[in-house]
Each structure stands twice: as structure tokens, then as C-alpha cells.
C-alpha positions in Angstrom: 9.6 -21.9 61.1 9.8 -19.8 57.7 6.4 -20.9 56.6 5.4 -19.8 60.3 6.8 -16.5 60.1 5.7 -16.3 56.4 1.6 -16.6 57.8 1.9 -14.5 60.6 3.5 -11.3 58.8 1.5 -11.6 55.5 -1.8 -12.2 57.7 -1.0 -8.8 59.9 -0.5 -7.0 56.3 -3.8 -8.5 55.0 -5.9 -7.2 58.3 -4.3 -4.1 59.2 -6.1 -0.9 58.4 -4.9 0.7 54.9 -3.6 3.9 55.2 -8.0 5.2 54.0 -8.9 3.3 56.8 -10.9 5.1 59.3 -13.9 5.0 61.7 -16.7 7.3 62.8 -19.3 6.8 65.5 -21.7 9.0 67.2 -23.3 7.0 70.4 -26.6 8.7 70.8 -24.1 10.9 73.6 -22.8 12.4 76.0 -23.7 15.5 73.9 -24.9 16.3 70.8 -23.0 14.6 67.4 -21.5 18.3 66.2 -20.2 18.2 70.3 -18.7 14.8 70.1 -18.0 14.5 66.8 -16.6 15.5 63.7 -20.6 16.4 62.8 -21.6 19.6 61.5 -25.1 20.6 61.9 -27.5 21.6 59.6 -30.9 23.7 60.9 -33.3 26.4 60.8 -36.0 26.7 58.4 -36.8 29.1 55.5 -39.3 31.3 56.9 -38.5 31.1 61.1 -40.8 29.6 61.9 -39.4 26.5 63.7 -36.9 28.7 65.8 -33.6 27.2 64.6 -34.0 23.6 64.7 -35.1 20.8 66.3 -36.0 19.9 70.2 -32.9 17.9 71.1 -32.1 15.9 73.8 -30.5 12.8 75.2 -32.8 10.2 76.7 -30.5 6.8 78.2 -28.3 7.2 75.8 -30.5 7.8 72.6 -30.3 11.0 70.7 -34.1 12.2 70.3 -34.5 14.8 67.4 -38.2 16.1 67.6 -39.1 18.7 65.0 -43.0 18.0 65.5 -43.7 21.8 66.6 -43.5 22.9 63.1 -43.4 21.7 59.6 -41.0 24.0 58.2 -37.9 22.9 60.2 -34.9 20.6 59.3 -32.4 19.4 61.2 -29.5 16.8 60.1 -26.1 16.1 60.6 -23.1 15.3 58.6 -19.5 14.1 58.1 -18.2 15.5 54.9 -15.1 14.0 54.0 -13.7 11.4 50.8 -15.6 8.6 52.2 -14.8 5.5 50.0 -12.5 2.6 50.8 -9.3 2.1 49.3 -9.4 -1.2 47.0 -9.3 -3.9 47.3 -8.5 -4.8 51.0 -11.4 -1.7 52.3 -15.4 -2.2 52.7 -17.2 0.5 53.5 -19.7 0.5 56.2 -22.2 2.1 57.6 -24.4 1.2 60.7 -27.5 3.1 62.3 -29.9 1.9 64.9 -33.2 3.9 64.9 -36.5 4.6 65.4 -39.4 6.4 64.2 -42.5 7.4 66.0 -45.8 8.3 65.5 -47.2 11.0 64.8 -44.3 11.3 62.4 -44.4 12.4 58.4 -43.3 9.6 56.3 -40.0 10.7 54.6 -38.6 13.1 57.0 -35.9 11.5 58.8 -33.3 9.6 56.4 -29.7 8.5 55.7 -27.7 9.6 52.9 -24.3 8.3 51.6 -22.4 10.2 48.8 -19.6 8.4 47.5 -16.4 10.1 46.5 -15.4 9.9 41.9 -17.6 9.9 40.0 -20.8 11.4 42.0 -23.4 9.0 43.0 -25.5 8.6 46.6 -27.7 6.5 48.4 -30.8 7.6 50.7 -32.9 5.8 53.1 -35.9 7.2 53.9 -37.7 6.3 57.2 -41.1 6.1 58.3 -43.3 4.8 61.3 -43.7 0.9 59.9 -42.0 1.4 56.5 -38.8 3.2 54.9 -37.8 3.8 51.2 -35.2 3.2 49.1 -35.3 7.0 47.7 -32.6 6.4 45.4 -34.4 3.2 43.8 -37.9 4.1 44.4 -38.5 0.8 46.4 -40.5 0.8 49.6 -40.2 -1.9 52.4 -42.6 -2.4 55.7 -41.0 -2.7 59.1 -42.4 -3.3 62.7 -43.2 0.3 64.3 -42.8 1.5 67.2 -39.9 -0.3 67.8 -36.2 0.0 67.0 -34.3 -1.2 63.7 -30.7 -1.8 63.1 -29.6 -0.9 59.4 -25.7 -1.9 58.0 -25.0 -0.5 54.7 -21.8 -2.5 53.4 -20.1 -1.5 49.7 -16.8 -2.5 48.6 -16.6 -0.1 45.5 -19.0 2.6 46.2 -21.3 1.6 42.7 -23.3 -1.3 44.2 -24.4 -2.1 47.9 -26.0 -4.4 50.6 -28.7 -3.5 52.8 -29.1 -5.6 56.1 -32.3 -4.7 58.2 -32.0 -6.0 61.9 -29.3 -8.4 60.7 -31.1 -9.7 57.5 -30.3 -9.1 53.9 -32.7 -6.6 52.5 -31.9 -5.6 49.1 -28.7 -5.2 47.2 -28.6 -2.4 44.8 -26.5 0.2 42.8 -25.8 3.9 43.6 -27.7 6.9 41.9 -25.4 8.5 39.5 -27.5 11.8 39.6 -26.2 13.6 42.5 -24.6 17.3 42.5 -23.2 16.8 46.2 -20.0 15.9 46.9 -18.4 13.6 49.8 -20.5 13.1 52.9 -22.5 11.1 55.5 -25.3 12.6 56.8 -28.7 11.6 58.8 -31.2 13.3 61.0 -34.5 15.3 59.2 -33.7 17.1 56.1 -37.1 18.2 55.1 -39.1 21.2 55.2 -42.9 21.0 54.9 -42.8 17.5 57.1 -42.7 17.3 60.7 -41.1 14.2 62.7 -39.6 12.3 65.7 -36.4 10.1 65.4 -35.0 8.5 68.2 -30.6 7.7 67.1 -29.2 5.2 68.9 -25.9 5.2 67.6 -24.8 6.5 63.6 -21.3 4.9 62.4 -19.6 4.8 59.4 -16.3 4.0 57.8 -13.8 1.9 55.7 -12.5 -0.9 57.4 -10.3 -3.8 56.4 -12.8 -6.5 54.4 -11.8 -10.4 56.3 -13.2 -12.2 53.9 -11.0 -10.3 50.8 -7.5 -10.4 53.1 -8.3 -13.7 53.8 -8.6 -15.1 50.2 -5.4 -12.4 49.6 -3.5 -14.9 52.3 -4.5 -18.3 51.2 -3.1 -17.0 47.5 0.0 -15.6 48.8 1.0 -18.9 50.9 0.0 -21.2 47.8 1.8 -19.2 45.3 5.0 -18.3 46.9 7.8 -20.4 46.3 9.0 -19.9 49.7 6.5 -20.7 51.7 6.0 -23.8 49.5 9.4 -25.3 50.2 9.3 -25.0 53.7 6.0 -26.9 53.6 
């Protein structure tokens, strides 16, 4: 019965969230992320000449940002927050399902992820049939006119896994050349490029890693004398 009791309280310590733990999501709706969400927007243009943003709407659930009237505008959202998980129970994920249509510029729409001490961020850039690794100068071709899932997964914000549609892409390190601070953001964040993104669903977070608490358990039952003698 000890050993019992032993398993079922260590394994609700190993899986339960750690007080970093949180969870963001944006859903592609009812409204708009910065009405839904803790999302600010970002918009406008230098000059006015794309008339304070983007043409937004919501289309079955799918956030459509279409900034293909003018060149000059940008329009992007983001969380800024401290963003990393809390070693060494935490991963950090990120998740975004999107697509890009033609007639878009390559490189307008992206990702970015800033982690927390000491600066350093990822980007994502996407394209109609390809995206790029900004960060790492590598490109990668994709199926257009179709939709892609992307997970982002890091357990200590230096290196990372990239899974397209559920398949390892790359795994690679950070940028250490960044003067932002703490943040998520997505959504076109270029001027001089004109796009059409269709989002649906942005998530991010740190969230308890299984397969670390799990090895944390198996330890704790073999090395504690307890549990042992009761075995």
C-alpha cells in the first residue's frame, strides 16, 4: 500500500504544471487575437499609405490577415511576457497551423520567439511553397496552397526542434544577436512586401515535459529506500 501511495503522489508532482507553467492560444476566433487574447497589435505603415493595417477577417474559424492593397503595411501580433520554461520538469512549445497564398511576397508573414536571459530568438519565415529558417539562413520547400502545421519544442531556450505537419524538420540553436526582449509574435511584420496569411490557430507555452517527469519517477521509486522495502 506505501509503495502504492508512494507512485501515485510522486507521479501527480512530476506532471503537475510548475508554478511557470502556462498556456496561450489564439483559435483563429471569435474576434480578433488582441480581442480574445492577451495579443497586442502592431500596424500602420511609415508613410499611410496602407490605412492602419491589414484587411482582417474571420472566415470558418481561420483568421485571414490580407495586407495585399499596399506594400508598405505591417501587421503582427504578440504576447510579451518571460516566456521560458522553468527547468527541468518545463518544455516550451509553440504550435501554429497556417497558410500562405499566392500572390504573396516571400518573407512577409513569419513567427518569432524571443527567449527570456540571455537574449536570443528564433524566426520562421513563410512563403507560398517554402519558408526560412531566418535565424539560420536555411530554406525548406513545402506544398502550397495548402495548410501546414508547425510545433516548435525547446527545453532550455538555446537549442530547438522544428516539426512540419508532424515530421521532424530541423533541430537547431537560438540566435544570440537579438536586442528584443521577451515575446511571441506572428502575423506580417514587413514593410515594402505585401501578403495573405490565413491563422488557423497560434499557441504557445511551457508545459510539464512527460518524458523528463517520467524518467524523474522511475529514479525516485528505485532510489528511495522506502519505496524499495515495501516492494
Amino acid at each position: 500500500m506505501t509503495r502504492i501511495v508512494y507512485m501515485v503522489t510522486w507521479a501527480g508532482l512530476a506532471v503537475a504544471p510548475a508554478p511557470g507553467a502556462y498556456w496561450i492560444a489564439y483559435e483563429g476566433g471569435p474576434g480578433f487575437p488582441e480581442q480574445v487574447g492577451p495579443w497586442t497589435r502592431e500596424f500602420g505603415d511609415e508613410h499611410g499609405f496602407g490605412h492602419g493595417g491589414a484587411e482582417r477577417r474571420i472566415e470558418d474559424g481561420i483568421f485571414v490577415l490580407d495586407s495585399l492593397r499596399h506594400d508598405q503595411i505591417f501587421d503582427f501580433y504578440e504576447v510579451r511576457r518571460k516566456i521560458d520554461p522553468m527547468p527541468p520538469f518545463e518544455l516550451f512549445v509553440g504550435e501554429w497551423r497556417v497558410r500562405v497564398d499566392e500572390p504573396s511576397d516571400p518573407w512577409d508573414v513569419g513567427v518569432s520567439i524571443v527567449r527570456d536571459e540571455p537574449p536570443g530568438w528564433f524566426i520562421l519565415k513563410l512563403a507560398p511553397g517554402r519558408i526560412r529558417i531566418y535565424t539560420e539562413a536555411l530554406e525548406f520547400p513545402i506544398a502550397p496552397g495548402t495548410f501546414h502545421t508547425y510545433r516548435f519544442t525547446s527545453a532550455d531556450m538555446r537549442q530547438y526542434e522544428l516539426f512540419l505537419d508532424g515530421e521532424l524538420l530541423h533541430r537547431g540553436r537560438f540566435d544570440d544577436q537579438t536586442f528584443f526582449n521577451s515575446r511571441f509574435s506572428f502575423g506580417d511584420g514587413v514593410q515594402g512586401r505585401r501578403s495573405i496569411s490565413r491563422w488557423d490557430y497560434v499557441r504557445f507555452g511551457a508545459l510539464p515535459d512527460v518524458s523528463t517527469s517520467a524518467l524523474a519517477l522511475v529514479a525516485f521509486l528505485y532510489l528511495n529506500p522506502l519505496v524499495r522495502r515495501q516492494g
